[in-house]
N, C-alpha and C positions, 0 to 999 in steps of 0.2 A: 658453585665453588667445588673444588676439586677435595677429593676426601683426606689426601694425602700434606694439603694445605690449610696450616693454623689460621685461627681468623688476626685480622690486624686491630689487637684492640683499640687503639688509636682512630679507626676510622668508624669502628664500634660507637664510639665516646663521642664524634662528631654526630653521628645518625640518631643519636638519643638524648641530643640537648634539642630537636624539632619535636617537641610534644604530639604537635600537629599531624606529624607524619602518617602516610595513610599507603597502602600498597593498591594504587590504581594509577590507570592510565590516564595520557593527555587528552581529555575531555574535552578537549575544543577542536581536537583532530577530526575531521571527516574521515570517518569507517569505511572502509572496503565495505561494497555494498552488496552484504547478504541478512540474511533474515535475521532479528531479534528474537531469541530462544526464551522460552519460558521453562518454570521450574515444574520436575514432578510432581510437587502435591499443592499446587494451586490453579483455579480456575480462571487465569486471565490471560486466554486466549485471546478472548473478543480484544483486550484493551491490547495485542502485541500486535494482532490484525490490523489495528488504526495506526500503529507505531507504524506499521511494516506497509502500510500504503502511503502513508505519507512519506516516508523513506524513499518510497519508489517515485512517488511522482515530483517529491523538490528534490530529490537525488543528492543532492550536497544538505546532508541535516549530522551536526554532530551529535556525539553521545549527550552532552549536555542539553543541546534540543531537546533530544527521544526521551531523557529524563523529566524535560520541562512539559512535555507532553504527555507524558504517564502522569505526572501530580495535575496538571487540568484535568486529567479525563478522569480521576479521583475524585478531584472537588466536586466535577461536574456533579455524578453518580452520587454522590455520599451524600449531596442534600435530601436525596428520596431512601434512603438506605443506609444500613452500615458497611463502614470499611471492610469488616471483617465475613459479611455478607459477600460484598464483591470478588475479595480475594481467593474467598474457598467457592463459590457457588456463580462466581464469572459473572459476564454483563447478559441480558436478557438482550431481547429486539427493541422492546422500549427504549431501552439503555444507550443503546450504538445508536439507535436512530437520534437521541437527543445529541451525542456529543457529534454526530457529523450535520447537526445541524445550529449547534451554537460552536462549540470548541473548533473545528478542523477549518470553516469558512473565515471565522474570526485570525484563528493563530497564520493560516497559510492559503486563503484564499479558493478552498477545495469546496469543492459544490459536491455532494451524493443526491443519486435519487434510486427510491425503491420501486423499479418498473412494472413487478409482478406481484408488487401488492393487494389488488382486487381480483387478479386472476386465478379463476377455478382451473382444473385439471390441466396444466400445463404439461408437454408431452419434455421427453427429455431432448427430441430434435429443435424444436419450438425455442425452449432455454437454449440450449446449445446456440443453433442459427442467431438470437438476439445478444449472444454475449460475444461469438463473432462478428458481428455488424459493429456494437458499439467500440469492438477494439478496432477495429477496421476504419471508424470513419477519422476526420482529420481534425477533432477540437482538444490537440493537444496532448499529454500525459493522462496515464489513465491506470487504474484498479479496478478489481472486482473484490468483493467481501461477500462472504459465501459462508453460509451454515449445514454443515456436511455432516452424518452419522455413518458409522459402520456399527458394527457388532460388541463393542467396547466402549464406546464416546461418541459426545456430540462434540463439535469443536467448529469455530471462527478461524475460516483461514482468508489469504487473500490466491486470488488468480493475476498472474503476470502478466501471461498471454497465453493463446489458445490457437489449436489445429483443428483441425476438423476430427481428428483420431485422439488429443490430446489437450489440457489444461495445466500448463507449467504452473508449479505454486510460489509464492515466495509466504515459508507459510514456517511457525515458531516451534514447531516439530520436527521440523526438519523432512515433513511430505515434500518431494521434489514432485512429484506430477500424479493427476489423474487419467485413467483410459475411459472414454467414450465409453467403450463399450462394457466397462465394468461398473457404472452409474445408471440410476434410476430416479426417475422424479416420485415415484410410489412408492412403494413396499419393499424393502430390498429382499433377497434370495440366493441360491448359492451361486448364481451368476453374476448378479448386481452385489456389487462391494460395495458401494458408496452410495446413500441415499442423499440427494442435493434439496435443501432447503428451500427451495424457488422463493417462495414470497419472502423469506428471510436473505434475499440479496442486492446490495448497495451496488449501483455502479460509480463512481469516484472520478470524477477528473480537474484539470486543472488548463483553462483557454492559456494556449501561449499568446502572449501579449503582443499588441503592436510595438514596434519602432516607433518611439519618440521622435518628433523631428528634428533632425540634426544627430540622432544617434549613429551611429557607424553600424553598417549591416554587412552580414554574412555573407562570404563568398557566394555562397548557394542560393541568400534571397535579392543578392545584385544582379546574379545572373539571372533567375525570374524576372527580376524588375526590368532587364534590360529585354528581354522577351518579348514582353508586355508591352511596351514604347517600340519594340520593332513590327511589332503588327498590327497597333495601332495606327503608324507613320505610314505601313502598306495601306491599309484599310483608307486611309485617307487619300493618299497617290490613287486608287483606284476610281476613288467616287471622284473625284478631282479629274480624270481620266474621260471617265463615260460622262461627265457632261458637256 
């Protein structure tokens, strides 16, 4: 409102017979899709981490969802602990690993696995090459959740995607990216900034589904399919051919 402009009490009078009334947004709208921000003095990182990979990989999740999904991943935790444990002092590796493996498959279908779980001295090219291959390969939508240190914090972030010189974050601090060459899987130093938590990392994904039959398919998977039935139909003309 303009400072110069009296208020209209009249519309005053209308806005305060709604008891109800609450100053938030349309909660059923799908968010422009950036990162879930967490607050200065609490530790739940890990639980925005799970917010912020499933955001990525069902990509249409509204606020109300990401709400419904922080009170599971509460529930989940708070049978082994208190509330007030999780909120100031975060989830552990126990913690994440149990809600991506009852909460995250159950609510949306998301499979994690922790690939460097038994593995001793993993190098930082080793990590790297395996988290490029898993983004790389073709089953679908995909996350990394990653427990990263520097010199101030430990903190659960998630990885988007990766270069070979770089790690995009979609991560509730607002990290936009890690450098390659500023990480170590050991000790950090005045060259390694970021110490990566190898066996404390999820890989996240979700199979895109077959076409039902009878479903209507994609510009892009009609023209595959029609690919497919043309070199098949050669493939037959041929052997058809030489006999």
């Amino acid at each position: 409102m303009n400072r110069q402009q009296k208020a209209d009490p009249k519309i005053d009078k209308e806005i305060m017979k709604d008891k109800n009334w609450t100053a938030k947004s349309n909660r059923k709208e799908v968010l422009p899709l950036e990162p879930y921000k967490q607050g200065d003095a609490d530790g739940l990182c890990g639980a925005y981490s799970l917010i912020n990979s499933a955001r990525l990989i069902m990509k249409k999740l509204s606020a109300d969802d990401c709400t419904s999904l922080l009170d599971k991943i509460i529930r989940h935790v708070e049978q082994k602990k208190k509330v007030s444990a999780v909120i100031t002092g975060g989830l552990s590796v126990r913690d994440m690993e149990g809600v991506m493996k009852k909460v995250l498959p159950n609510e949306f279908g998301i499979k994690a696995v922790r690939p460097f779980r038994t593995k001793k001295k993993v190098t930082i090219n080793v990590f790297w090459n395996e988290v490029l291959k898993f983004f790389n390969g073709n089953n679908g939508r995909k996350a990394v959740i990653i427990g990263i240190e520097n010199h101030v914090w430990d903190h659960w972030t998630v990885i988007e995607s990766i270069s070979e010189k770089q790690a995009r974050l979609f991560d509730s601090l607002e990290i936009a990216r890690i450098d390659r060459k500023r990480c170590t899987t050991g000790k950090r130093n005045r060259n390694k900034t970021y110490s990566l938590g190898v066996a404390n990392t999820f890989f996240l994904s979700k199979e895109k589904p077959e076409p039902k039959k009878g479903e209507k398919q994609t510009e892009k998977e009609a023209m595959q399919m029609k690919k497919k039935d043309q070199h098949h139909e050669q493939t037959k003309a041929d052997t058809t051919q030489s006999l």
